[in-house]
C-alpha positions in Angstrom: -10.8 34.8 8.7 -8.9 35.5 5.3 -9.2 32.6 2.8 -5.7 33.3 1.2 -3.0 31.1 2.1 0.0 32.5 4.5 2.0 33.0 2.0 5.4 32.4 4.4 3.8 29.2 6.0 3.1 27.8 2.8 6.2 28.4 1.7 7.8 26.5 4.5 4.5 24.1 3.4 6.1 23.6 0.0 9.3 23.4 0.8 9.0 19.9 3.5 7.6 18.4 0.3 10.1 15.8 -2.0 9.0 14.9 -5.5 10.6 11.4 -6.6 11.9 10.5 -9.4 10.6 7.1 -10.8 11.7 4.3 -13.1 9.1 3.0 -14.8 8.6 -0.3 -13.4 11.2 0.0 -10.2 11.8 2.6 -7.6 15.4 3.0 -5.6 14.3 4.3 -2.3 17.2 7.2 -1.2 19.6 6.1 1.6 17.8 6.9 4.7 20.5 9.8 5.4 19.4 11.5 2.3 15.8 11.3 3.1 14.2 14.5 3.6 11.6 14.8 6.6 7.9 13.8 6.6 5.4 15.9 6.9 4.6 14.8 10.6 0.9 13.5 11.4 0.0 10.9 13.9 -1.4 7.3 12.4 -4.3 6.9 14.2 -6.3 4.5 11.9 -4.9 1.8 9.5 -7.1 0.0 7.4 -6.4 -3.7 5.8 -7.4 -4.9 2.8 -7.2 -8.7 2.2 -7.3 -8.6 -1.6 -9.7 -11.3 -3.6 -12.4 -13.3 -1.9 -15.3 -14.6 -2.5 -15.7 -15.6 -6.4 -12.4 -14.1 -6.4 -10.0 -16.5 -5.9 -6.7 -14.7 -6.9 -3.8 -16.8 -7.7 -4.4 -20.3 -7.2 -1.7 -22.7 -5.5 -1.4 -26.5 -5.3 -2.9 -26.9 -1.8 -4.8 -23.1 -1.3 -6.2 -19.6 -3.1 -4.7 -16.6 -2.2 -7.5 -14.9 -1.4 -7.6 -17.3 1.7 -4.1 -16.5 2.5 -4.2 -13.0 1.9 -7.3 -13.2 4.8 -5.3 -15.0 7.4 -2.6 -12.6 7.3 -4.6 -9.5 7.1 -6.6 -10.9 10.4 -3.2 -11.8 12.7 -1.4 -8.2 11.5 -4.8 -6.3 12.5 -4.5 -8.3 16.1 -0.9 -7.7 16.3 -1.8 -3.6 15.7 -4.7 -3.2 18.0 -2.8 -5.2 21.0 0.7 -3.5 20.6 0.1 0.0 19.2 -2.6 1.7 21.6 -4.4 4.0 20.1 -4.0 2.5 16.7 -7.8 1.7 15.0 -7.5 -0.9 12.3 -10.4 -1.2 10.0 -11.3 -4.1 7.0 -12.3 -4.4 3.7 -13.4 -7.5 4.3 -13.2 -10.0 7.2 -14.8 -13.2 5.6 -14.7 -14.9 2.5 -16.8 -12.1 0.6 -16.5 -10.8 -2.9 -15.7 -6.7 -3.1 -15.3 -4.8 -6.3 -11.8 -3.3 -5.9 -13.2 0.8 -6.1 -14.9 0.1 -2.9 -11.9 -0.9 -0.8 -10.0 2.2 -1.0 -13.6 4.2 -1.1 -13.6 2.5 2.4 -10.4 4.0 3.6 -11.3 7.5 2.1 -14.4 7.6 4.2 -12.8 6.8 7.4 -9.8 9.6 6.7 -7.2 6.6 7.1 -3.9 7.3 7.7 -2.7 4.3 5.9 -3.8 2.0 3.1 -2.2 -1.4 2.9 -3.6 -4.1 0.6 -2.1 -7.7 0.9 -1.7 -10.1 -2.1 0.1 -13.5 -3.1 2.0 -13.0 -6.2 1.9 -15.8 -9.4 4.7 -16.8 -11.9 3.3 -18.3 -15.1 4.3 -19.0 -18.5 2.9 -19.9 -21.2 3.7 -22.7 -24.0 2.2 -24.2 -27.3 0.8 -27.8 -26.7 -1.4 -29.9 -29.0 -5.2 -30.2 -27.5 -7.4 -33.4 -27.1 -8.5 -32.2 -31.1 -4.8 -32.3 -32.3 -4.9 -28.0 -32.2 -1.8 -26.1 -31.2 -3.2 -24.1 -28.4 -1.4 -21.8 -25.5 -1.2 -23.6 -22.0 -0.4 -22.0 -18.6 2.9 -23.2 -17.6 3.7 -22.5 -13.7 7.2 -21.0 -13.3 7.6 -22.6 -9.3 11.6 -21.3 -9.5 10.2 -17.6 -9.0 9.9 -16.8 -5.6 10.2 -13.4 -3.6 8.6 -10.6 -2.4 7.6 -7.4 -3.7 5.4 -4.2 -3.0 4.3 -1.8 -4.8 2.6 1.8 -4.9 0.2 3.4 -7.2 1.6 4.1 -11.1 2.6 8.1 -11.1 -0.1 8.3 -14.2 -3.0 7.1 -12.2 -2.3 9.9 -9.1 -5.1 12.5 -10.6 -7.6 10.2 -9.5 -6.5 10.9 -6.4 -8.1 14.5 -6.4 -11.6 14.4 -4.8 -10.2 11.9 -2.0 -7.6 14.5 -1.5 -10.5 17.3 -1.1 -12.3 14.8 1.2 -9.3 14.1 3.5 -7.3 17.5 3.7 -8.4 18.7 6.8 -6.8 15.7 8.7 -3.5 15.8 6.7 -2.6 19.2 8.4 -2.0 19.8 12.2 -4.6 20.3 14.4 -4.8 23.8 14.5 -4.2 23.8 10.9 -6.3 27.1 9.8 -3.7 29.1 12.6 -0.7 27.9 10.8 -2.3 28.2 7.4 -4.0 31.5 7.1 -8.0 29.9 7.2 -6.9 27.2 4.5 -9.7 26.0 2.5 -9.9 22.5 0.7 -12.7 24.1 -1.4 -10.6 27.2 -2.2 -9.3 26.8 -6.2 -6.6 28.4 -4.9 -5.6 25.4 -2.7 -4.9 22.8 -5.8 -1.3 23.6 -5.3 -1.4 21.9 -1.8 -2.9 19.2 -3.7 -0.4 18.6 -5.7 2.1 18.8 -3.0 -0.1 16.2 -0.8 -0.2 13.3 -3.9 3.8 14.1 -4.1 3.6 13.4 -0.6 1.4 10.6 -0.2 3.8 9.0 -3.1 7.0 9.6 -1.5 5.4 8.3 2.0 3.8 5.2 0.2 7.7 4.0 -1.4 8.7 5.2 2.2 6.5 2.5 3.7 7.1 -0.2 0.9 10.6 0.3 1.2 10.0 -0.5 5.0 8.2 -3.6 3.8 10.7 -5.1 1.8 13.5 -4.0 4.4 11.9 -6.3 7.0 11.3 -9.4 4.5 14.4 -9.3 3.7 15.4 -10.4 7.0 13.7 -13.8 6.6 16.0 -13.9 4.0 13.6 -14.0 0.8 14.2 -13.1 -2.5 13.7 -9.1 -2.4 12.1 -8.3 -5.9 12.1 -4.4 -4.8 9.6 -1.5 -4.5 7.4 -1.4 -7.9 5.2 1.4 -9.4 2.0 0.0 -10.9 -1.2 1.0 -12.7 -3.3 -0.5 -10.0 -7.3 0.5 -9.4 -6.9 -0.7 -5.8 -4.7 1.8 -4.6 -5.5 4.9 -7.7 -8.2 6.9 -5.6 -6.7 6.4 -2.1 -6.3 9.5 -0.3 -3.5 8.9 1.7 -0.2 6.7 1.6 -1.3 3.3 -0.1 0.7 0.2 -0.7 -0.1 -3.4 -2.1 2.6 -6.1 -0.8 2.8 -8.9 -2.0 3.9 -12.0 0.4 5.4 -14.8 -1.9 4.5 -16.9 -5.1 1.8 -19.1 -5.0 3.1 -21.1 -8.1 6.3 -21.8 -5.9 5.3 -25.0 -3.9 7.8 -24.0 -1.5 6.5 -20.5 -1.0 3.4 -21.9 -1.2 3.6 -24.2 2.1 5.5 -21.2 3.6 2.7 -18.5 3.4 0.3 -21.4 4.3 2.3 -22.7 7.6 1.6 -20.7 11.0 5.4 -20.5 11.2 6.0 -18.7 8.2 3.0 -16.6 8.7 3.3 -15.6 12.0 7.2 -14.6 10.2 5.2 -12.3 8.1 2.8 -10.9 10.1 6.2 -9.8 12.7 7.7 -8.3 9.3 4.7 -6.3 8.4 4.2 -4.7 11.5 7.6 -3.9 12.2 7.6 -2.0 9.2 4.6 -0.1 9.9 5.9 0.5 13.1 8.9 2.2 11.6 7.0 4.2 9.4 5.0 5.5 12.2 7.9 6.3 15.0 9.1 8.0 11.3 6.2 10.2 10.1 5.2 11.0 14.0 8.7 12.1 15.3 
């Protein structure tokens, strides 16, 4: 079987794919009757990440850590998946209270070919101000800012996606239909000739991760929370994940009242429902 690419297919290939363009720091997702079609493939396996743990605190709150939080919420959402989306698998970074250098978490999702990437996080607001020490030295002290509350999510920084390349190599096969070398001539990941689906799979892994973020912040809105937006960031934790990759964060853990709220069963069973309704929409989405 030819290794040269169908030249008509990948046309057609080429031509499913949307390039965004970004602010720097904030992303305005396109009214969904503007959006163009995904690239259809079936989300099989989603994996978790509860960020921190372990020496790791995170952000630290009056009454808890995030990284405790950011556990509890991870765990009820992967319940949630596995008992209401059959034929979902969810996979975990981490399912104790266990340190894990951030590179490894998405090197997890990479080896299992995940279809999804979502790492959860409590946000901080914190100031600083000049105050005299026990020595009579003007020194900088933390000040918490507790009137900052809201949630946002974010996807990887558009200078960080070459480091998606060799997860991209590792993945491909699965990011195509099944029958895949019919409708694509014997397409070869290792083939140089194939970088240009590359390219064309980060701009779509980008425009699929703001797709699901946007989701995100869609449903916390309904509890209605302060919605800080969909955010690009420089951020190692989702840079080498080879498919669509998001880090939310649930509210502000220098916010007492957000604080009791992420920590109550109430208000996290309230997330949970949020964050799986969003994922759910993605996937009726991307699989229709």
């Amino acid at each position: 079987m030819t290794r040269n690419l169908n030249v008509k297919k990948l046309t057609l290939f080429v031509t499913t794919i949307f390039t965004l363009t970004l602010t720097t720091s904030s992303i305005t997702p396109l009214p969904s009757e503007q959006e163009p079609k995904s690239v259809g493939h079936p989300v099989r396996t989603i994996v978790l990440d509860a960020g921190h743990g372990g020496k790791d605190n995170g952000a630290v709150g009056r009454k808890s850590n995030e990284k405790d939080i950011a556990l509890e919420v991870a765990l009820k959402l992967g319940k949630k998946i596995e008992s209401e989306m059959p034929g979902v698998k969810v996979l975990y970074t981490r399912k104790t209270d266990i340190f894990l250098p951030l590179y490894e978490r998405p090197a997890l999702a990479n080896k299992h070919k995940a279809d999804l990437f979502i790492s959860i996080h409590c946000n901080s607001a914190n100031g600083t101000r000049r105050v005299k020490n026990s020595r009579g030295r003007w020194v900088n002290s933390t000040v918490r800012r507790p009137n900052v509350t809201g949630t946002e999510t974010f996807v990887s920084g558009f200078n960080r996606m070459g480091e998606q390349d060799v997860a991209i190599r590792e993945n491909a096969s699965i990011l195509l239909e099944d029958n895949y070398e019919e409708n694509y001539g014997g397409f070869d990941p290792k083939d140089p000739s194939s970088m240009i689906v590359f390219q064309l799979m980060k701009n779509q892994y980008r425009r699929e991760s703001i797709k699901l973020a946007s989701h995100m912040q869609d449903e916390f809105k309904k509890s209605a929370r302060p919605d800080r937006g969909v955010k690009e960031q420089s951020l190692a934790v989702l840079a080498t994940a080879g498919m669509p990759a998001v880090l939310t964060e649930l509210g502000f853990m220098s916010s007492p009242t957000e604080e009791d709220y992420m920590l109550s069963a109430a208000g996290q069973k309230e997330i949970v429902q949020h964050l799986f309704d969003a994922i759910k929409t993605y996937k009726t989405a991307v699989e229709r």
